[in-house]
C-alpha positions in Angstrom: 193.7 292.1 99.5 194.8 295.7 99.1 195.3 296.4 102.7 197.7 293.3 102.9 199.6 294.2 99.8 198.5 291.3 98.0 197.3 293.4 94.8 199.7 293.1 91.7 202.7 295.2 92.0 204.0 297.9 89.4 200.8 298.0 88.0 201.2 300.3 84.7 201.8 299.6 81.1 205.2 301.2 81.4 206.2 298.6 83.3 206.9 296.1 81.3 207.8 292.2 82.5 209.3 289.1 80.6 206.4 286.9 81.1 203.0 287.7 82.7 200.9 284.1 83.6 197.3 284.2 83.9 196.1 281.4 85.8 197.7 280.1 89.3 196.9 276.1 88.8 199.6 273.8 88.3 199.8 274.5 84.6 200.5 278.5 85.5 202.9 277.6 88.1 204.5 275.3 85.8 204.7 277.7 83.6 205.9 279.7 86.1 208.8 277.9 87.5 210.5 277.6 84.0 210.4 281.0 83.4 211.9 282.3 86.4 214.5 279.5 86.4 215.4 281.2 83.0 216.1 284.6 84.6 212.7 285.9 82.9 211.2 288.6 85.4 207.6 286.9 85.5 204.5 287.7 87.1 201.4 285.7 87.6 198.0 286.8 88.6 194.5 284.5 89.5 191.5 285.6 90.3 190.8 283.5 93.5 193.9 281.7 95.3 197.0 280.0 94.1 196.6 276.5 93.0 194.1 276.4 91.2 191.3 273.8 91.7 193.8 270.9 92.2 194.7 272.6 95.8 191.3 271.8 96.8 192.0 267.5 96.3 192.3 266.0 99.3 195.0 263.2 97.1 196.4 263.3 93.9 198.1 260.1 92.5 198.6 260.5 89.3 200.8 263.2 89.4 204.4 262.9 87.9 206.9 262.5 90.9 204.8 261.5 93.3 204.7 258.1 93.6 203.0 257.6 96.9 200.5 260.5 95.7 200.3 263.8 97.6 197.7 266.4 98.8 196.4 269.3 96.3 197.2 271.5 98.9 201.0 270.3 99.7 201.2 270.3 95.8 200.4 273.6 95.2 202.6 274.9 98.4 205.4 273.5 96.7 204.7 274.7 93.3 204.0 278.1 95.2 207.4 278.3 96.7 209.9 276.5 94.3 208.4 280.2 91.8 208.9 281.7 94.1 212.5 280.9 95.1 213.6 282.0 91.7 211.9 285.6 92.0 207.9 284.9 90.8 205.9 287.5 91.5 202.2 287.1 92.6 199.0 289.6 92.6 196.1 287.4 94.0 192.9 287.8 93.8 193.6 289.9 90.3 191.1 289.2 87.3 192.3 289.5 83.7 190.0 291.0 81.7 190.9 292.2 78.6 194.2 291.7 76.2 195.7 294.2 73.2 198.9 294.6 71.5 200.7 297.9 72.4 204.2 298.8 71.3 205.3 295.2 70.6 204.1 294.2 74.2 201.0 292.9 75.2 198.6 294.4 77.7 196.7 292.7 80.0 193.8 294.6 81.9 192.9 293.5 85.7 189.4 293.5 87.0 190.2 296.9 89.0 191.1 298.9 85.8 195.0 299.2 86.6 197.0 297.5 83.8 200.4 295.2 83.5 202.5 295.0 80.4 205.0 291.8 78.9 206.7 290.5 76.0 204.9 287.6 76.5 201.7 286.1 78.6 200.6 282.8 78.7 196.7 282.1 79.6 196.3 279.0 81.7 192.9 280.1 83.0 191.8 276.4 83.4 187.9 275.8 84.5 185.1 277.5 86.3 183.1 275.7 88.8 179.9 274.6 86.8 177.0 275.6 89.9 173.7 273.0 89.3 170.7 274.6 88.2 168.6 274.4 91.5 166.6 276.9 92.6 167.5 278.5 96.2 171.1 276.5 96.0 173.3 279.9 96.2 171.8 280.0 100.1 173.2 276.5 100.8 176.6 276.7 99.6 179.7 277.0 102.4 176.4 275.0 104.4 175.6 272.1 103.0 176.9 272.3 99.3 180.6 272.5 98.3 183.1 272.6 95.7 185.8 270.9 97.2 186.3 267.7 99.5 188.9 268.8 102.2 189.3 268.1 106.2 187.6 271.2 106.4 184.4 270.1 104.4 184.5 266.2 105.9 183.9 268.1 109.3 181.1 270.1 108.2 179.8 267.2 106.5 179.5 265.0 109.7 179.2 261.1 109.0 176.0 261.1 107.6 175.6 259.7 104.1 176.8 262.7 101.0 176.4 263.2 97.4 179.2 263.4 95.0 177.8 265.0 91.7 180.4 264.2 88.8 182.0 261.7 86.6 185.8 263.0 86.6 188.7 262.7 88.8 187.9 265.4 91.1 184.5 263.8 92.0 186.5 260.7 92.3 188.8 261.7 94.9 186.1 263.4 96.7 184.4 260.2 96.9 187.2 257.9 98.1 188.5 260.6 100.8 184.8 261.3 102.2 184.1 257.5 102.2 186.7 256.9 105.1 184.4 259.6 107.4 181.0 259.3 106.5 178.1 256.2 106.6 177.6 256.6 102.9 178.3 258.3 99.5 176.4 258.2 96.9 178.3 259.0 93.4 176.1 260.6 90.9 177.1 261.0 87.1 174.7 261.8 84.2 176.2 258.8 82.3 176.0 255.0 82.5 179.6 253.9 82.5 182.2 256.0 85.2 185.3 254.9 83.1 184.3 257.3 80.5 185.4 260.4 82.4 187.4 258.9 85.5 191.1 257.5 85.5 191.0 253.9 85.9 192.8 253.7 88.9 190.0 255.9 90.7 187.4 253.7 89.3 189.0 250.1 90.6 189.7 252.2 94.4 185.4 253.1 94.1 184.5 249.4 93.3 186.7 248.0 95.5 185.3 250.5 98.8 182.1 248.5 100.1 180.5 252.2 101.3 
């Protein structure tokens, strides 16, 4: 990342910036695209990649102004570049750490000790991958376990039967995209009833999918 030039840039506190976003999902780049529109200089930072876990949906469909539904992946591209287009600025992969008041600004400290300064910062950190508690399962994953359900996955996966561990939409979608490539899924959730954590239009496409 710091050979490419991808760290944040004008990393001090005397630098100071409108708006400084932490978080690079769709609520951050939300966030994002408002402020910039708004001449605001803004910032945002994410510890990983830009868009957030919904980049890693193979189809979203309940996502305003997209009718027809659309790829994480296209979704976050365009997020990405309609900040972009009004003068976002991007330091990825940058961790916030640590927060403070200074001066009437607020400083936000990154994961390799440099530091970046605004009049305002808006957290939309969303989740953290929840790992299960298996022993030896750090070895398997990229290689049998994964955290997302994209062409690239559905290859490595082959067209033998997989397992979908989760009640919510993400494990929905994974479900109904890797059902179209492999023999079987299997959908596993810790409750009884899959309407209590998944969007009722996921649940009627899983009953209606004979695999």
């Amino acid at each position: 990342a710091t050979a490419l030039n991808l760290r944040a840039p004008n990393k001090t506190a005397k630098v100071s910036w409108d708006c400084l976003i932490v978080g690079g999902g769709p609520g951050g780049l939300g966030a994002a695209v408002y402020a910039a529109t708004e001449g605001l200089s803004t910032i945002l930072v994410d510890a990983v990649a830009l868009g957030g876990q919904a980049s890693t949906s193979s189809r979203i469909e309940n996502y305003l102004g997209f009718p027809a539904g659309v790829s994480g992946s296209d979704l976050a591209d365009r997020a990405i570049a309609q900040a972009r287009r009004f003068g976002l600025r991007t330091a990825v992969p940058e961790r916030a750490e640590t927060l403070r008041s200074e001066d009437g600004r607020y400083v936000v400290e990154l994961d390799s000790g440099d530091e970046l300064a605004a009049r305002t910062v808006v957290l939309a950190t969303g989740a953290a991958y929840r790992q299960l508690p298996v022993e030896g399962i750090e070895g398997l994953n990229g290689s049998g376990v994964f955290y997302a359900a994209t062409m690239v996955e559905s290859r490595m996966c082959g067209s033998a039967g997989v397992a979908v561990i989760g009640g919510g939409n993400s494990a929905g979608q994974a479900a109904i995209f890797l059902s179209g490539t492999v023999e079987h899924v299997h959908l596993l959730l810790r409750g009884d009833d899959l309407r209590r954590g998944m969007s009722s239009y996921l649940c009627d496409q899983i009953d209606a999918i004979d695999n």
